[in-house]
C-alpha positions as CSV (number, residue, x, y, z in Angstrom):
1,X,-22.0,36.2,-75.5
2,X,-24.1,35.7,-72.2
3,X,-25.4,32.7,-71.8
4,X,-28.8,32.2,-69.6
5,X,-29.8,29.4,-67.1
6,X,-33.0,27.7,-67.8
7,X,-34.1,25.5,-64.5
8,X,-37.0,23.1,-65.6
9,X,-39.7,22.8,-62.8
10,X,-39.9,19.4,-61.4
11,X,-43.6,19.4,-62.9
12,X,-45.4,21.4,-65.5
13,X,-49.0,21.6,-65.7
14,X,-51.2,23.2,-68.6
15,X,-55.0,23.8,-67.2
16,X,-58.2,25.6,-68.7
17,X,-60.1,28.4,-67.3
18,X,-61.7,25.1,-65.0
19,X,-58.2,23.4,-63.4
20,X,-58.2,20.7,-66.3
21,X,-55.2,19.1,-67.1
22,X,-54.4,19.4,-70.9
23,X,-50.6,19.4,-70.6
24,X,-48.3,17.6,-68.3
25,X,-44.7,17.3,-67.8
26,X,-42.1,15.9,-65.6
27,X,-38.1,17.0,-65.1
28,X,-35.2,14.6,-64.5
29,X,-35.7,15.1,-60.8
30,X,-39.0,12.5,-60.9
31,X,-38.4,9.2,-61.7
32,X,-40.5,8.1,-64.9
33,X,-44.3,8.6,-64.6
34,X,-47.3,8.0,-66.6
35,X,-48.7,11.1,-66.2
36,X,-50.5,11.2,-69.4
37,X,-53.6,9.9,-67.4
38,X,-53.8,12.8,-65.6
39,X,-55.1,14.3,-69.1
40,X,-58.1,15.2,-69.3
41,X,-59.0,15.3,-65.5
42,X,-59.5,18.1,-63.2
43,X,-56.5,18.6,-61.3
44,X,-57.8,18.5,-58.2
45,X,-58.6,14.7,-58.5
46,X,-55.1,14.4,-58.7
47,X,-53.9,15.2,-54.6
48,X,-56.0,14.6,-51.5
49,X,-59.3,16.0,-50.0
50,X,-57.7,18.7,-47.9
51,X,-55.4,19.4,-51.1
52,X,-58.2,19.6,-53.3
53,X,-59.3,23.2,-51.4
54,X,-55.9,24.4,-51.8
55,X,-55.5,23.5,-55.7
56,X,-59.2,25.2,-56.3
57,X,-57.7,28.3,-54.4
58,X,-54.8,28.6,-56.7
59,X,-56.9,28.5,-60.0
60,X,-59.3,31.3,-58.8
61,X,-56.4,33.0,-57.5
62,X,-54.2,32.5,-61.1
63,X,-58.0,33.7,-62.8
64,X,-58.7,36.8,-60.9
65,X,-55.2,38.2,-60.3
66,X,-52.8,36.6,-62.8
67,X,-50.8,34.7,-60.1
68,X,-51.3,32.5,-57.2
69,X,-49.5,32.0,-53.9
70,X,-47.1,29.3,-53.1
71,X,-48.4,26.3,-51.5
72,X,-47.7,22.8,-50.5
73,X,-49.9,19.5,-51.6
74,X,-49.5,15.7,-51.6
75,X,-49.4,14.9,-55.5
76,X,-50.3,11.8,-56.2
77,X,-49.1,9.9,-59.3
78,X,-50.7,7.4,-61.2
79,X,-48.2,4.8,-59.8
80,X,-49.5,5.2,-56.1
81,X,-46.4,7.3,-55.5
82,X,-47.1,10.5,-53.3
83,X,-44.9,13.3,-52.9
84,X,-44.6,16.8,-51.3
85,X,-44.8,19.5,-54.4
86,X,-44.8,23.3,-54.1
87,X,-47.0,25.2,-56.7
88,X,-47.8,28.3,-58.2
89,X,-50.7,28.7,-60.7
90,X,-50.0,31.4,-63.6
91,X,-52.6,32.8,-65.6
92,X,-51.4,32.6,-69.6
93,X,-52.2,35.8,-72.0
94,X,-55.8,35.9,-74.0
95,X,-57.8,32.7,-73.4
96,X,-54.7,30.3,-73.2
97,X,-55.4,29.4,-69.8
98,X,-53.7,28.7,-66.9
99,X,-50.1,27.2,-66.2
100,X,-48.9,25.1,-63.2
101,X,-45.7,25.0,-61.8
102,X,-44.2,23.0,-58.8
103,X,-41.4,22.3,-57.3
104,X,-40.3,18.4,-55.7
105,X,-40.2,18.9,-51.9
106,X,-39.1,15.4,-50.8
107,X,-35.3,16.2,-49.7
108,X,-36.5,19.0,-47.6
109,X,-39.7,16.9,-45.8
110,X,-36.7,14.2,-44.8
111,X,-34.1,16.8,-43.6
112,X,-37.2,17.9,-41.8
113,X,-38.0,14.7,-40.3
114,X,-34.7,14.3,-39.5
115,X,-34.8,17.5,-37.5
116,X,-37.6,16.2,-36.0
117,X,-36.4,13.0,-34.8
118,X,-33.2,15.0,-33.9
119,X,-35.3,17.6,-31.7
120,X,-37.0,14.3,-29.9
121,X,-33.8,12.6,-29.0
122,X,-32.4,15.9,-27.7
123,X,-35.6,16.1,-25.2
124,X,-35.0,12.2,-24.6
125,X,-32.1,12.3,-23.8
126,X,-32.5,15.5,-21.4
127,X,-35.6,14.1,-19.2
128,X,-32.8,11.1,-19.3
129,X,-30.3,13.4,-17.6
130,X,-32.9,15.2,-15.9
131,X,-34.0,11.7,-13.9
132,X,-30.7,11.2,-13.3
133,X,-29.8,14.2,-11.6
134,X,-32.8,14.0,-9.9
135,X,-32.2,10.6,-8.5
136,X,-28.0,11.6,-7.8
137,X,-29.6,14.2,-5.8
138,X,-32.1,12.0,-3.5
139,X,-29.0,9.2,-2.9
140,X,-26.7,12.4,-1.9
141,X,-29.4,13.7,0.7
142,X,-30.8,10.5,1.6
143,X,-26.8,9.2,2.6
144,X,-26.1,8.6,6.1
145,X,-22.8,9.1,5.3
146,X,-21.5,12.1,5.5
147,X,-20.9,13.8,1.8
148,X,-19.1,16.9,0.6
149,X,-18.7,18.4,-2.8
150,X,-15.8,21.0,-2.5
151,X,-14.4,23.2,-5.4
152,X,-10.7,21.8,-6.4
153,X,-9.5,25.5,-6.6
154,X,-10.2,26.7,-3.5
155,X,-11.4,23.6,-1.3
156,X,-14.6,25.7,-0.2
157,X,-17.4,23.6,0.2
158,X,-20.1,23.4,-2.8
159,X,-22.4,21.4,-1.5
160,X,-22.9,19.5,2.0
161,X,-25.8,16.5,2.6
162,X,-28.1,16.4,5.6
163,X,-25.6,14.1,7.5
164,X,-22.7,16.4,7.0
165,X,-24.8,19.4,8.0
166,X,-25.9,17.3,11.0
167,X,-22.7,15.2,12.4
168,X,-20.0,18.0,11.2
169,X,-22.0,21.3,11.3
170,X,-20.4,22.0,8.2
171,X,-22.3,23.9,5.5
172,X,-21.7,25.7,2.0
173,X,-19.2,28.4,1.7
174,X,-17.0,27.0,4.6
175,X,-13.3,26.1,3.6
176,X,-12.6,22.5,4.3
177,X,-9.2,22.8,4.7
178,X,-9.7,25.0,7.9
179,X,-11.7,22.3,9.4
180,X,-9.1,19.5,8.9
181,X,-6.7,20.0,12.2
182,X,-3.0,21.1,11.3
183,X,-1.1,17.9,11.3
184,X,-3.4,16.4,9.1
185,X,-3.2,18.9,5.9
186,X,-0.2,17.6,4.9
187,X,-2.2,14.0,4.3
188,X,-5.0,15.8,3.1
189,X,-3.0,17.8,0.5
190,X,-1.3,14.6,-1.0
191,X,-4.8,12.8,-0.8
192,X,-6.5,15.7,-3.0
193,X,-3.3,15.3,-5.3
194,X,-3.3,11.7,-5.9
195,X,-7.4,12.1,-7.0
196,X,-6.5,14.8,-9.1
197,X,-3.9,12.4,-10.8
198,X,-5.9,9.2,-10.7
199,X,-9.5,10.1,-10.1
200,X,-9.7,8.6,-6.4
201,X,-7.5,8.5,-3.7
202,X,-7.8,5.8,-0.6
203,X,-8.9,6.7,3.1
204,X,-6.9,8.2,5.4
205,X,-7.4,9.4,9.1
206,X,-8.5,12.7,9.5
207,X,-9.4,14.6,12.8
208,X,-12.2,17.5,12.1
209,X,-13.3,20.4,13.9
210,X,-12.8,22.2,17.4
211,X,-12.7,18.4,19.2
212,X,-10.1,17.1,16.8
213,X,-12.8,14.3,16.2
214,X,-11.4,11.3,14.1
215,X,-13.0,10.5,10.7
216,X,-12.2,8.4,7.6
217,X,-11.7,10.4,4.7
218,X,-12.0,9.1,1.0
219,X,-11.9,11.8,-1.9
220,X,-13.0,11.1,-5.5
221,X,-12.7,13.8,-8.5
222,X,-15.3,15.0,-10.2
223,X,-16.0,16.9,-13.5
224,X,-18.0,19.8,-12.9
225,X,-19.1,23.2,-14.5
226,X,-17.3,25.7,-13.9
227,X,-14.3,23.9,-12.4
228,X,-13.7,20.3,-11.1
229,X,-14.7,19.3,-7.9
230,X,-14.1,16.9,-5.0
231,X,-16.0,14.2,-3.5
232,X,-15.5,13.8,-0.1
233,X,-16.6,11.0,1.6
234,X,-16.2,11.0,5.8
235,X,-16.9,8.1,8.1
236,X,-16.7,7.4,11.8
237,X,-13.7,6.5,12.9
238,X,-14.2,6.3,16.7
239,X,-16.0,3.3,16.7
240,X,-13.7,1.3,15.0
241,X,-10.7,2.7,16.9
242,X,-11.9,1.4,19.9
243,X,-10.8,-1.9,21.5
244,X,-14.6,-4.5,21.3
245,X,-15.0,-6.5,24.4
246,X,-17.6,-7.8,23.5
247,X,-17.7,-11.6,23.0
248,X,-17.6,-12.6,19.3
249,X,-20.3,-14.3,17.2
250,X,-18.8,-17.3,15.5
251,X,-17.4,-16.1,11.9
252,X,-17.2,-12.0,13.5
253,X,-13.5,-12.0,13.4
254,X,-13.0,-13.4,9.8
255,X,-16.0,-10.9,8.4
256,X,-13.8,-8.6,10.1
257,X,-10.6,-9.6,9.2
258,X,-12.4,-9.7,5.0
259,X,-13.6,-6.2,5.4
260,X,-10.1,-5.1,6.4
261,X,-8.3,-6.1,3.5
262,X,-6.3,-3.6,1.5
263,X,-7.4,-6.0,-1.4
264,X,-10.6,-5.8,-3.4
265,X,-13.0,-9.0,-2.8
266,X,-16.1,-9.3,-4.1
267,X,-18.6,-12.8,-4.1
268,X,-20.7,-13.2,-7.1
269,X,-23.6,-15.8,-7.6
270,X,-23.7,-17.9,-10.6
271,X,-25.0,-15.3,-12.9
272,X,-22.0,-12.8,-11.8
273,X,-24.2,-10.5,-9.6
274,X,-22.3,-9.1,-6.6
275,X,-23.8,-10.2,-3.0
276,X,-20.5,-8.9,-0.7
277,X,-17.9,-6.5,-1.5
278,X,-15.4,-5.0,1.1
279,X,-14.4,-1.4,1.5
280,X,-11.1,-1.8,-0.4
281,X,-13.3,-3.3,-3.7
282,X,-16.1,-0.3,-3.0
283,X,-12.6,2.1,-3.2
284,X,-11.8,0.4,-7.0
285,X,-15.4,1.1,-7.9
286,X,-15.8,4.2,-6.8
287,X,-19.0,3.1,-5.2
288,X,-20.0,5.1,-1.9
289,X,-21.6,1.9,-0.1
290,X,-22.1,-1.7,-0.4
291,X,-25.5,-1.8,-1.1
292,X,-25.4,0.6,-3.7
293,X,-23.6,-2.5,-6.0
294,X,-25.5,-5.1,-4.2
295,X,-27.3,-7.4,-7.3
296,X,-25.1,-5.0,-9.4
297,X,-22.7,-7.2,-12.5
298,X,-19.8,-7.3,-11.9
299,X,-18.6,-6.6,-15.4
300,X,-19.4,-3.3,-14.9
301,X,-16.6,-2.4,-13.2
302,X,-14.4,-4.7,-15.8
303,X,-12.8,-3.4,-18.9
304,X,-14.4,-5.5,-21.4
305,X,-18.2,-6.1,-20.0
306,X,-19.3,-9.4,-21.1
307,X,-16.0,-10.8,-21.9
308,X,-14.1,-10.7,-19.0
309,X,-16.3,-12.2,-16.4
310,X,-17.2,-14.5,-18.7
311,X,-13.9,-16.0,-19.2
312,X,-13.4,-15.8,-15.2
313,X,-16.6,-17.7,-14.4
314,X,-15.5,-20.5,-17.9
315,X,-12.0,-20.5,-15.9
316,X,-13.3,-21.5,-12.6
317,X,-15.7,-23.7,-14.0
318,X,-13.1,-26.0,-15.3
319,X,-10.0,-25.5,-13.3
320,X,-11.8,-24.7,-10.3
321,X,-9.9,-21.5,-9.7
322,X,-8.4,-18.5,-11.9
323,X,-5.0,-17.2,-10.5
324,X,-3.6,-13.9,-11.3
325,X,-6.6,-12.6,-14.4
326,X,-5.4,-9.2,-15.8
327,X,-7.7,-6.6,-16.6
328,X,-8.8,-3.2,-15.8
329,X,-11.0,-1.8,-13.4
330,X,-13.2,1.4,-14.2
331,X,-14.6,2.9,-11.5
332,X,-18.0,4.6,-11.1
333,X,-16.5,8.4,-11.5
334,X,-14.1,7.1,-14.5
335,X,-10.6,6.3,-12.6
336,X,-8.9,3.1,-14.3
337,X,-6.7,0.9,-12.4
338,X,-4.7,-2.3,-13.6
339,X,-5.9,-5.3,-11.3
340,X,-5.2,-9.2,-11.1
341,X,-8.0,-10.8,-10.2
342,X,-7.4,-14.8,-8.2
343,X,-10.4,-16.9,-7.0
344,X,-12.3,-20.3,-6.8
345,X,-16.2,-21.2,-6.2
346,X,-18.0,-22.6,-3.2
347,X,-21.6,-24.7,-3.2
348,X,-23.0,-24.8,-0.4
349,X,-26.7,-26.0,0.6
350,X,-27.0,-26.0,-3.8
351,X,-25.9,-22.5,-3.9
352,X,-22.7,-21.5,-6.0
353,X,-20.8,-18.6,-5.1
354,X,-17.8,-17.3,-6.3
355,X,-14.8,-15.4,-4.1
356,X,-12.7,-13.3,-6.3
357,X,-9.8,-11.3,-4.9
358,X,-9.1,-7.9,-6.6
359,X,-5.7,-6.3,-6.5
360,X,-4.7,-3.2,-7.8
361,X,-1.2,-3.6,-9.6
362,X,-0.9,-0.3,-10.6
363,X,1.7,1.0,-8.5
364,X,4.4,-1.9,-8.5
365,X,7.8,-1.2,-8.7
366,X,11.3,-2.4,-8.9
367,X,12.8,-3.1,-5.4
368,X,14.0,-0.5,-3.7
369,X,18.0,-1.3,-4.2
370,X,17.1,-1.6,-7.7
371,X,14.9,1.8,-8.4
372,X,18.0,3.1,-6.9
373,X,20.3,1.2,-9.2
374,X,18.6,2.0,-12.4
375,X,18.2,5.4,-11.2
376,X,22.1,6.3,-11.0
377,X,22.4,4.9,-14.5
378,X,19.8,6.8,-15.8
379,X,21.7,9.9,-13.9
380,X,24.7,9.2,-15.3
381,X,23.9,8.9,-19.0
382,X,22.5,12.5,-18.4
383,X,26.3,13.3,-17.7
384,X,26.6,12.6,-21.3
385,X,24.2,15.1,-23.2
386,X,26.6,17.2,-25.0
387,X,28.7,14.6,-25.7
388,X,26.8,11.8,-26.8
389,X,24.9,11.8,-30.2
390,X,20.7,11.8,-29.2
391,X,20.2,8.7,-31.0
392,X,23.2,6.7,-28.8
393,X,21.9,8.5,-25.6
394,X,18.3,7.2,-26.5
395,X,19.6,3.4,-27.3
396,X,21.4,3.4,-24.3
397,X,18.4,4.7,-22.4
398,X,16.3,2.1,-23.7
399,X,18.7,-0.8,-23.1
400,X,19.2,0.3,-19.4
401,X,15.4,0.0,-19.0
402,X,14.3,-3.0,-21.1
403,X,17.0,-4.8,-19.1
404,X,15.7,-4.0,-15.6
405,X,12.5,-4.7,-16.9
406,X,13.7,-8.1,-18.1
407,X,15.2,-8.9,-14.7
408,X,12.0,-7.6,-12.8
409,X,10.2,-10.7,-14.9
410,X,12.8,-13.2,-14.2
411,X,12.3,-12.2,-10.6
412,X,8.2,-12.4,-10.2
413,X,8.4,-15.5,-12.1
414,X,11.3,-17.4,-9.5
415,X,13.7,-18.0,-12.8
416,X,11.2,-19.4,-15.1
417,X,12.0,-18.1,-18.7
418,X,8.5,-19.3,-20.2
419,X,6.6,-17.2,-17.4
420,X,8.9,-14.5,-17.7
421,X,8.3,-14.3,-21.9
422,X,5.0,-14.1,-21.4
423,X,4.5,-11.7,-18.7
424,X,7.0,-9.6,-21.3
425,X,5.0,-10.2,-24.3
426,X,7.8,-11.8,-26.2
427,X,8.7,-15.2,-27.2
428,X,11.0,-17.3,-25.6
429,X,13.4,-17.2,-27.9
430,X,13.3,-13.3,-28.4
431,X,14.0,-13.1,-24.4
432,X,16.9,-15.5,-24.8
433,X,18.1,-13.4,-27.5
434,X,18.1,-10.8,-25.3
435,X,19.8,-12.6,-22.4
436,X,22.7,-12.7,-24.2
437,X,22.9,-9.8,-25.5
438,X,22.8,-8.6,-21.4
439,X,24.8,-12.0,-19.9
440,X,22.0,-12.1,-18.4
441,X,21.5,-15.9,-16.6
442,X,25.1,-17.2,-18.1
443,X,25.5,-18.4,-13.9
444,X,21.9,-20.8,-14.2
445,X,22.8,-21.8,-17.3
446,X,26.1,-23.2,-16.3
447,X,24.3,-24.5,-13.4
448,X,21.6,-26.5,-15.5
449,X,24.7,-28.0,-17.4
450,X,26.3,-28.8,-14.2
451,X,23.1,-30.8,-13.2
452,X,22.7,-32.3,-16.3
């Protein structure tokens, strides 16, 4: 036995030969309506002014050819409530009269509006990106630094700014690496490497062209379609490899001695906007010059905007001075990099300003007789693969490393257990658990006792 599907329109409509509602019905789909005061009116009273034409349409339609076209109206309900419904008129056999049928429209008008609002967020969002091309592009032409973009693949250049073009007579096409004088690609090389690996790399001395002339080279990675690229960065370095003998303003040498630091420092007002930075800070940032981040926060840079400056500034205000803050550092192109940060505040003439020094931690390491040390452990439980069950190997492994790790603490903290459990993240009396199980510190012990 086949059974059929009957699908109830959302409304039913019975009109006379004039568009007068004698019938009226509603499906499941419609939330509870009197529509029994529609009886008795024309149905064109029932939907707007502009609807009205369209509803006197589909009745001459339905009486002269049987059938009217599909179209959309606002039907209002007795209740106030208004909603989107697609009709078609059908003309009834003999004199019945005419029949309405419509279809609820209401999902499809919100996905619609939805596309809508979707479509204008899109174009938003693209004049967004648009501007800020736009305004990437007048800071890279309007640098007078010299700036290169240069394809990662093939180090040819991509792109070259007005000073490049000007003070290295470089242009698109070239290959950078030919430019860069032999004993220098070696540098270069590891440079590009390390920026590859980290997303920026420090300067280094490079000497460029036929003269051999000497610049400062900082390189950045970018993402890029089709490929990666690199940001290259080149500054003078002529001027500041030669000797001044010029006599020094009061304060000269210490600016100088500040902008020379291979550690980040940065002064902030009270509000923690950024009025000095030195190139090693502008390095962590990413940031091409100083008064690019001038007024800039400098949260950020930090890893937890609004958080972390805020404890800094809470710290200083109490204690006078924060020593040794952990956090991370994001720079401008996306490179992260572990940093302490140590600093007090100054008032001077009813100004406060804060000093903060900014070092990257990233790269510590054991001492040298110690890398070494743990390395020809490490080398020798290699010996044992074949052996050795995995399991022991990886246990043994593990015991070799949280133990140097354990005297690494011990050491940075000058013997103090307390500071040593918490730079490890344990307790105190997990890391004393774990001195034992190392004889680690039995000769202070016995020396404490001694003392005691």
């Amino acid at each position: 036995m086949t059974r059929v599907a009957v699908i109830q329109p959302d409304i039913t409509l019975s009109l006379d030969w004039e568009g007068v509602i004698r019938d009226a019905s509603l499906s499941d789909a419609i939330p509870a309506e009197r529509v029994q005061e529609w009886l008795g009116r024309p149905w064109m009273e029932t939907v707007g002014e502009i609807a009205g034409l369209q509803v006197r349409r589909m009745v001459e339609d339905a009486r002269a050819s049987g059938v009217s076209a599909y179209l959309q109206v606002t039907q209002r309900f007795p209740s106030g409530l208004e909603l989107p419904i697609e009709y078609t008129t059908v003309r009834l056999g003999g004199q019945a009269g005419l029949i309405a049928v419509g279809k609820n429209l209401q999902a499809v008008a919100e996905l619609q509006s939805r596309l809508v609002a979707a479509q204008q967020a899109r174009e938003q969002d693209y004049w967004k990106l648009r501007e800020i091309e736009t305004r990437s592009r007048l800071l890279f032409d309007a640098s007078s630094e010299a700036v290169l973009v240069i394809a990662a693949s093939t180090l040819r250049i991509v792109e070259a700014n007005p000073a490049a073009i000007r003070e290295l007579g470089m242009a698109p096409g070239w290959n950078f690496a030919d430019e860069v004088a032999p004993r220098d690609r070696a540098a270069l090389r590891d440079v590009l490497m390390r920026a590859r690996e980290q997303g920026r790399a420090p300067g280094i001395m490079v000497h460029l062209g036929a003269e051999a002339t000497p610049w400062l080279l900082r390189a950045s990675l970018m993402a890029r379609t089709p490929g990666p690229v690199f940001l290259i960065q080149l500054s003078p370095a002529a001027a500041a490899a030669q000797p001044r003998t010029t006599t020094r303003r009061p304060g000269e040498g210490a600016e100088r001695l500040l902008e020379d630091m291979p550690d980040g420092f940065v002064a902030i007002d009270a509000a923690g906007a950024i009025r000095r930075a030195n190139r090693a800070f502008l390095d962590l940032a990413q940031a091409g010059t100083e008064a690019s981040i001038i007024g800039e926060k400098l949260d950020r840079w930090l890893a937890q905007p609004g958080m972390d400056l805020g404890v800094l500034l809470a710290t200083i205000a109490q204690h006078g001075e924060v020593r040794l803050f952990p956090t991370q550092l994001t720079g401008n192109l996306g490179s992260e990099t572990e940093v302490e940060i140590s600093g007090c505040a100054v008032t001077r003439d009813g100004v406060r300003m804060v000093g903060l020094i900014i070092r990257d931690i990233g790269r510590r390491v054991l001492p040298s007789g110690e890398a070494a040390a743990l390395r020809t452990a490490l080398g020798m439980l290699a010996n044992d693969v074949g052996r050795v069950p995995l399991p022991i190997m990886v246990r043994n492994t593990a015991a070799l490393v949280e133990r140097a790790c354990i005297e690494q603490a011990l050491r940075l903290a000058n013997g103090n257990r307390t500071a040593a459990a918490d730079a490890l993240g344990l307790s105190r009396q997990s890391l004393y658990a774990k001195l034992e199980r190392y004889e680690l510190g039995e000769d202070r012990e016995a020396t404490e006792d001694r003392a005691r």
